[in-house]
N, C-alpha and C positions, 0 to 999 in steps of 0.2 A: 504494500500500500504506500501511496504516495505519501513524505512526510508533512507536506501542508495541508493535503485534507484528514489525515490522522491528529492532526492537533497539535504535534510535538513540533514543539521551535526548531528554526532555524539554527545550524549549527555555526558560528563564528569560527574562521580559519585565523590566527594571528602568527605573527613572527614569532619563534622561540626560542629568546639568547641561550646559550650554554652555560647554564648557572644552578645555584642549588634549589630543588622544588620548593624551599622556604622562601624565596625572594620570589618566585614567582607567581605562589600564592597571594605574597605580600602586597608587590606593587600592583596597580593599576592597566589594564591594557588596552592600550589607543587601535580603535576599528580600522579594517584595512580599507581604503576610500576607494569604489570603485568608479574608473574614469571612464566617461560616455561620451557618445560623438551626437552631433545633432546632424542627423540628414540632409533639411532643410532651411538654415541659419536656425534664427531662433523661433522660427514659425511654424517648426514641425511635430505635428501631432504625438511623435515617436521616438526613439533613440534608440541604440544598440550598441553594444559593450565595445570598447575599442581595445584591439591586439595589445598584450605588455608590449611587442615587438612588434615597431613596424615593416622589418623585413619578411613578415607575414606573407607580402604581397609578392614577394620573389616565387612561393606558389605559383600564380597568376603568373609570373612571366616562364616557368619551369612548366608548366603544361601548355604553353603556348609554342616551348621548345625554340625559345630567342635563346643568342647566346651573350654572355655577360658583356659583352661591347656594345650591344645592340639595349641591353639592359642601362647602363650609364648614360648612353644617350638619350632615352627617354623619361630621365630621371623617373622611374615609375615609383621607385621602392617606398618612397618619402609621399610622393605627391597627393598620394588617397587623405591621405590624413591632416593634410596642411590645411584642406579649404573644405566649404560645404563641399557637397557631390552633386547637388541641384537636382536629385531626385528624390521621391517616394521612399521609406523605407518598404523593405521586401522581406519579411522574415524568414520566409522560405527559401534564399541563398543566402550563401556562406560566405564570409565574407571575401576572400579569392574569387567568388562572383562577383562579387559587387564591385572589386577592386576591376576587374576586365570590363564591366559593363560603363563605370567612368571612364575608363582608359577611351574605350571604343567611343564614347560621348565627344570626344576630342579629337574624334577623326574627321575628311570634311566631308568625306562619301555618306556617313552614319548619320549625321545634324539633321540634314532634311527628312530622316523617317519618318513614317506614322509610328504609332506602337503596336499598331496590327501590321504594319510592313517589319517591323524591331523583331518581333516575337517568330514570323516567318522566314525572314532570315535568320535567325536565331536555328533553326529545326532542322533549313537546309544543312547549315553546316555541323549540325551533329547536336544539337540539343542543349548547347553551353556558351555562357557568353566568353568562358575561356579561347573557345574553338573561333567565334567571331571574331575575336580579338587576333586569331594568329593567322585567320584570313584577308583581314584588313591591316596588316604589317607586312606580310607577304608579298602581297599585292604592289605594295609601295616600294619596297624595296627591289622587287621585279624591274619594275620600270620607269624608277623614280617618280612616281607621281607625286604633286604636290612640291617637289624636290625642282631643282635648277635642273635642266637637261640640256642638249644639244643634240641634232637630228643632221647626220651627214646623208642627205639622198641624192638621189641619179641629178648633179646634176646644179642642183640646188641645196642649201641648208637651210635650219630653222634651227632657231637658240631661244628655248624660256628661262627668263628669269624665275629667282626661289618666287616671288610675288605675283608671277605670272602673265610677265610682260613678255610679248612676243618679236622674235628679230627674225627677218628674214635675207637673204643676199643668194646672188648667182644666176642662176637660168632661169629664162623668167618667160618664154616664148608661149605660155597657153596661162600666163598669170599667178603663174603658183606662186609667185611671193607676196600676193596679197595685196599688193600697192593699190590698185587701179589699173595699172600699167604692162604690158608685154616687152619692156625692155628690159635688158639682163642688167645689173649694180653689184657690184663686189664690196660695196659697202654697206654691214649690215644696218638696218632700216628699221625703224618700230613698224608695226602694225597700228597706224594710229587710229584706223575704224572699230578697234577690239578695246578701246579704253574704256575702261569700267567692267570691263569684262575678264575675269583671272581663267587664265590657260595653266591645266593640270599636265598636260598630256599632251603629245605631239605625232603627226605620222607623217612621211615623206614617200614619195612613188614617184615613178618618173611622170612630171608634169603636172602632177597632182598633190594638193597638200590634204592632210584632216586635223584639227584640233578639238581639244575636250576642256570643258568648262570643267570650274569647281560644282557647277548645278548641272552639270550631267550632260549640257547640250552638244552638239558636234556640229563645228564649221567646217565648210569643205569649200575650197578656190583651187581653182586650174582647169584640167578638164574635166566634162560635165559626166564624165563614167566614172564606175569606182573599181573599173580595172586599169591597169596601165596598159596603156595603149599604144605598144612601141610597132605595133603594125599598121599603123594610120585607120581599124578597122573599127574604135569602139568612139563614140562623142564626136560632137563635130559643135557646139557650143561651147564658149570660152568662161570663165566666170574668174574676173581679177582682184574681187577684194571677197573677203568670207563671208559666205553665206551659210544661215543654218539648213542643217537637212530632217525637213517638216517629214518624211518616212522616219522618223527617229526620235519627233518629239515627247513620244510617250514610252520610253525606253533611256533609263537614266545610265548612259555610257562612262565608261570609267575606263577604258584604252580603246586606240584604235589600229589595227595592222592591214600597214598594203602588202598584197602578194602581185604576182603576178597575173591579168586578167580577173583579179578578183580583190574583195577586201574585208576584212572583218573588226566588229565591233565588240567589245563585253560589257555586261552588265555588271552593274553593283552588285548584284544579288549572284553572280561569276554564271551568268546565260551568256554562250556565244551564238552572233549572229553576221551572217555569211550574205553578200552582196556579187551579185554576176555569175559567171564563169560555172554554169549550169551545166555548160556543155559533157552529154554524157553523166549527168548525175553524180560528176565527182565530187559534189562536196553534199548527194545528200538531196540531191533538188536539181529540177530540171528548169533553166533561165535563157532570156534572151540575155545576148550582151551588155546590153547598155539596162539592164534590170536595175531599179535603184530601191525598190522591197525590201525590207532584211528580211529574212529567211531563217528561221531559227536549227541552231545545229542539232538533227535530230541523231538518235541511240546513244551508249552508251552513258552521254555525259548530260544529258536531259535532264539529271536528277544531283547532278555531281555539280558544285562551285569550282568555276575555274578559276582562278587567281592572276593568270598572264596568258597572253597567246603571242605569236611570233608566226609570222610569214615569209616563206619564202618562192621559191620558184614554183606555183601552183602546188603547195603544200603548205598547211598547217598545222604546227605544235599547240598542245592547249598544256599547261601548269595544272593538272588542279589538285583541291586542296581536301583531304578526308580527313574522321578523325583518326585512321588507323597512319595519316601520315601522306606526305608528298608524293604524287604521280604524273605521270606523262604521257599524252594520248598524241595521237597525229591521224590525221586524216590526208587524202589525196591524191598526186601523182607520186609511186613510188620510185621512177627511174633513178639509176646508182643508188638505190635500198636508202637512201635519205628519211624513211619512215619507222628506219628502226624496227622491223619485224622479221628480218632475219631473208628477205627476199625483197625484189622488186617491182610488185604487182600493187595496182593500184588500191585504196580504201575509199568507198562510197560514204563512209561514216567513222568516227572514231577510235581509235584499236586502242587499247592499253598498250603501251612498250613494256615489253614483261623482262627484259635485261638489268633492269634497275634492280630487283628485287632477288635476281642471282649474287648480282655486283654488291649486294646489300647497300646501296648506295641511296640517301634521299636526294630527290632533283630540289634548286631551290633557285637554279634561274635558267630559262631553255631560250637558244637563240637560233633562229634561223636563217642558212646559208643559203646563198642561191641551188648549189647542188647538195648542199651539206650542211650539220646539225650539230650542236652542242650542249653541253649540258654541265651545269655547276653542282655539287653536292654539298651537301651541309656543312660535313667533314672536310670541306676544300679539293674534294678530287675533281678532275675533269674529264670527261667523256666526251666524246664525238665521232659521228660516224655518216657515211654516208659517200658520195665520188670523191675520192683521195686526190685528184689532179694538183700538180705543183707543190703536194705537199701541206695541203688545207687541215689533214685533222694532226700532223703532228706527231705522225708512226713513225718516222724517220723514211718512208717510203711515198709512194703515189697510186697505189692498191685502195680501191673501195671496201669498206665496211661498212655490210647491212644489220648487223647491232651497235648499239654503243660499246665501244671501247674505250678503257682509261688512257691515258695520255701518260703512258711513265715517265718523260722526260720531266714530268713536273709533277714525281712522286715528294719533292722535297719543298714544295709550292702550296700555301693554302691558300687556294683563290675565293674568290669572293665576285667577281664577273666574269662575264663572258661576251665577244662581240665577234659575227660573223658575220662575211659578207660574199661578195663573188670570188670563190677559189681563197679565200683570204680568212684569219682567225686570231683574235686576239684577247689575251688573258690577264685580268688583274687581280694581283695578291691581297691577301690582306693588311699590307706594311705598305701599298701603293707602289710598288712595282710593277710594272708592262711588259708582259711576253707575246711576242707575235711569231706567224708562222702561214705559209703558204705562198701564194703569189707575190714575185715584186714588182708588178706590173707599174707604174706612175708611182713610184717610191710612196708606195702607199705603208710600204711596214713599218717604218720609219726609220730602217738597218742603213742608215747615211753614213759610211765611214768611211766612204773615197772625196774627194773635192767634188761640188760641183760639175758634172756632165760627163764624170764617168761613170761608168755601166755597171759597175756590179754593185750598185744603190737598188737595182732593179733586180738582181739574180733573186731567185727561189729558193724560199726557206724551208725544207721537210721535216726540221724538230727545231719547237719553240726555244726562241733564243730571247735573250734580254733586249728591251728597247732603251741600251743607253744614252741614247739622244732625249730620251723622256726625264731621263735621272737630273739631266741638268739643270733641270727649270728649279729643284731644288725642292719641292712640295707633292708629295700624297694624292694620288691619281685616285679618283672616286668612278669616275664610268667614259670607257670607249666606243662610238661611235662609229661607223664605217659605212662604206658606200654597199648596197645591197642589191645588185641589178648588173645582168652579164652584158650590156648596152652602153654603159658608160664608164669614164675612166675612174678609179675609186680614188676617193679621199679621206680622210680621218682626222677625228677630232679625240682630246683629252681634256675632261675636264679635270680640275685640281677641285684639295678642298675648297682653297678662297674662292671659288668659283671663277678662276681663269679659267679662259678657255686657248687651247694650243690647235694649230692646224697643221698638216702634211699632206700631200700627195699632189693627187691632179689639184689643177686650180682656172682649167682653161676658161670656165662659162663664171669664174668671179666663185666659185661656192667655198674658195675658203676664209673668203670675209677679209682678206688680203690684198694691197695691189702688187700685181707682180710686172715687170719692166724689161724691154729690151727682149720680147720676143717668147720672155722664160711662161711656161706654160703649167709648171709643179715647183714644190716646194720638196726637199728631200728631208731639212731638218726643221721639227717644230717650231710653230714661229706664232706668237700672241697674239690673237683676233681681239682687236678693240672693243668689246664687249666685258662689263663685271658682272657675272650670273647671280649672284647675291645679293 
């Protein structure tokens, strides 16, 4: 029987010096005070007992499976407890809920929910605001959302500021830089029609741009398809400053990925959604070209939150997120087994890649190559697989792999990115070190260690070697960019923590926000694009 409705008092726990039972009896003893938090300032109906310890909350970030760097930066351990929470108490979570369910209150995707959108998302991702909380960290750090980026595309670039101000410079013949205008500028350019408007998220395609509000909407400028249209075969309508796309207003977008002949969007709630490139049902749906419907990705992942998607040569990678833990699906054209299934036949729909889970490896950021594929793990290994030409994934050879394989040359490497492009791959550590590998085509790798206009700036790399020309800038490389499209000449960007931005490679059409003089058409060693991303 319960001791309160049996009648017998409550029993009083106090400190007990180490002393004789006569003094104990003797002196007097001061009640232990228990300390309570208020929910709601001082307005709230309710309270509930606050942790002796507030590293309580390291829970919440240990079942979210962040790791303690990632922990420091969000000062979570402390923060629960500093200030109200601005919600309702819940007595029915612990408080590791409630510390996730704040945390996630602070994200910008999560603000505009209902509580019946809150509680459904909640389900999808496994029934715990923990589980939410390490879909919406995932996510971010996927693709930097929210975060300063830079977008090297076919051709043209795009640079967000942390604020969400947009730059654009380079190719500009079907308007993708947003201006108004079809003339090319190698001088990056605000977007000044987007003012008042914060850019989370960015995508680049040849001729075509997409960006992503903080409120979910998507702008798209350049051409009027959401395929790339490098055979003159898709749009014939130019659009040169951003327009939103009204098929998408009711679909709150949190990334967007160009492929080739197609393009794809994700949902907050991690629903992807596929544009175009019907032909044949390879993604799942049968479309005309110039189709501007989203199309929802149907089997396997219908039910499953996806966290990141990545495009590439009419193939898509999806991220997604369970709570038994990190996976990787692809769907589309398998040619050179770039789908990771162990052959090279095509997918109508989603496949698991079941290699990860030999490799016991968790994925924790998937980039896709024009013919080729990569993959980060938790633990910092790196995998990739898919057409080996020139040396893209890193084996020390130019042999395709139709599963993921580790990259041993960078068994002693914990990376934390990954960036691919055409024939081309590049890897960043956790200490901000840059390793590339594959094509040197436009001294895209950055491997510049002859003078100016000699040739072997351009030889081909077959195992990742160090980008010593990055080391000099002197600062901690946070995410590489690169050109993604077998049509144009590539280029690369680095961003730093202070948010410099560095450029290399081609620079013919202005895209690397550089003037270049006297004929020169690339850049072989990093060089500061007039842009502070912070």
């Amino acid at each position: 029987m319960d001791a309160t409705t049996s009648g017998t008092p409550t029993i009083q726990y106090h400190n007990i010096p180490d002393q004789p039972i006569t003094a104990i009896v003797a002196a007097p003893v001061p009640t232990f005070q228990r300390q309570v938090r208020h929910c709601f300032g001082d307005s709230t109906p309710g309270e509930f007992p606050l942790a002796a310890n507030p590293s309580i909350v390291l829970h919440v970030l240990t079942a979210c499976n962040l790791d303690p760097q990632d922990l420091a930066k969000l000062e979570a351990t402390c923060s629960f407890f500093r200030q109200p929470a601005n919600f309702a108490p819940d007595y029915k979570l612990s408080i590791s809920e409630l510390a996730a369910l704040d945390m996630c209150q602070k994200r910008a995707i999560f603000k505009p929910m209902t509580d019946e959108e809150r509680q459904s998302f909640k389900q999808k991702c496994g029934g715990s605001w923990k589980l939410v909380l390490r879909f919406l960290l995932s996510g971010e750090a996927c693709c930097r959302r929210e975060k300063s980026q830079a977008i090297a595309g076919p051709g043209h670039s795009i640079a967000v500021t942390s604020k969400g101000v947009v730059y654009s410079f380079g190719s500009n013949s079907s308007g993708q830089l947003g201006h108004g205008t079809t003339e090319d500028d190698w001088r990056p350019q605000q977007i000044r029609s987007l003012q008042g408007i914060r850019i989370i998220q960015a995508a680049a395609g040849a001729g075509r741009t997409m960006l992503i509000s903080d409120a979910g909407r998507v702008y798209a400028f350049g051409k009027d398809s959401f395929g790339e249209a490098e055979y003159g075969v898709q749009g014939t309508k130019l659009v040169s400053t951003p327009q939103p796309i009204e098929s998408l207003k009711d679909i709150f977008v949190v990334q967007a990925a160009i492929g080739n002949f197609f393009s794809a969007v994700l949902s907050r709630e991690g629903r992807v959604y596929t544009f175009s490139w019907g032909k044949d049902s390879k993604l799942g749906h049968q479309t005309e070209p110039n189709d501007v419907e989203p199309r929802p990705l149907l089997g396997a992942l219908e039910n499953i939150p996806v966290v990141q998607i990545a495009a590439g040569y009419c193939y898509l990678l999806c991220l997604a997120c369970q709570p038994s833990g990190m996976s990787v699906y692809s769907v589309g054209c398998g040619l050179g087994g770039k789908l990771g299934h162990g052959s090279r036949t095509d997918e109508k729909y989603p496949r698991l890649i079941e290699q990860f889970q030999l490799l016991n490896l968790q994925p924790m950021v998937v980039a896709s190559g024009a013919w080729h594929a990569a993959v980060v793990g938790r633990d910092g290994r790196v995998c990739t697989w898919g057409w080996g030409r020139y040396g893209c994934l890193g084996h020390g050879n130019e042999e395709c792999e139709s599963v993921p394989k580790v990259v041993e040359a960078l068994s002693k490497v914990k990376a934390v990115h990954v960036a691919t492009g055409d024939y081309t791959t590049f890897v960043v550590s956790d200490d901000g070190a840059v390793y590339s590998f594959g094509c040197g085509e436009s001294a895209s790798l950055g491997h510049n260690t002859a003078a100016e206009g000699q040739e072997n700036r351009h030889a081909n790399v077959l195992s990742p070697e160090l980008v010593t020309s990055l080391k000099q800038v002197n600062e901690r490389v946070l995410q590489i960019s690169l050109t993604n499209s077998i049509y144009w000449n590539a280029h690369t960007f680095a961003l730093t923590e202070s948010g410099k931005l560095y450029a290399f490679g081609a620079g013919d059409k202005g895209q690397l926000g550089i003037e270049l003089v006297n004929n020169q058409t690339e850049r072989g060693n990093p060089e500061r694009v007039d842009i502070d991303l912070n």
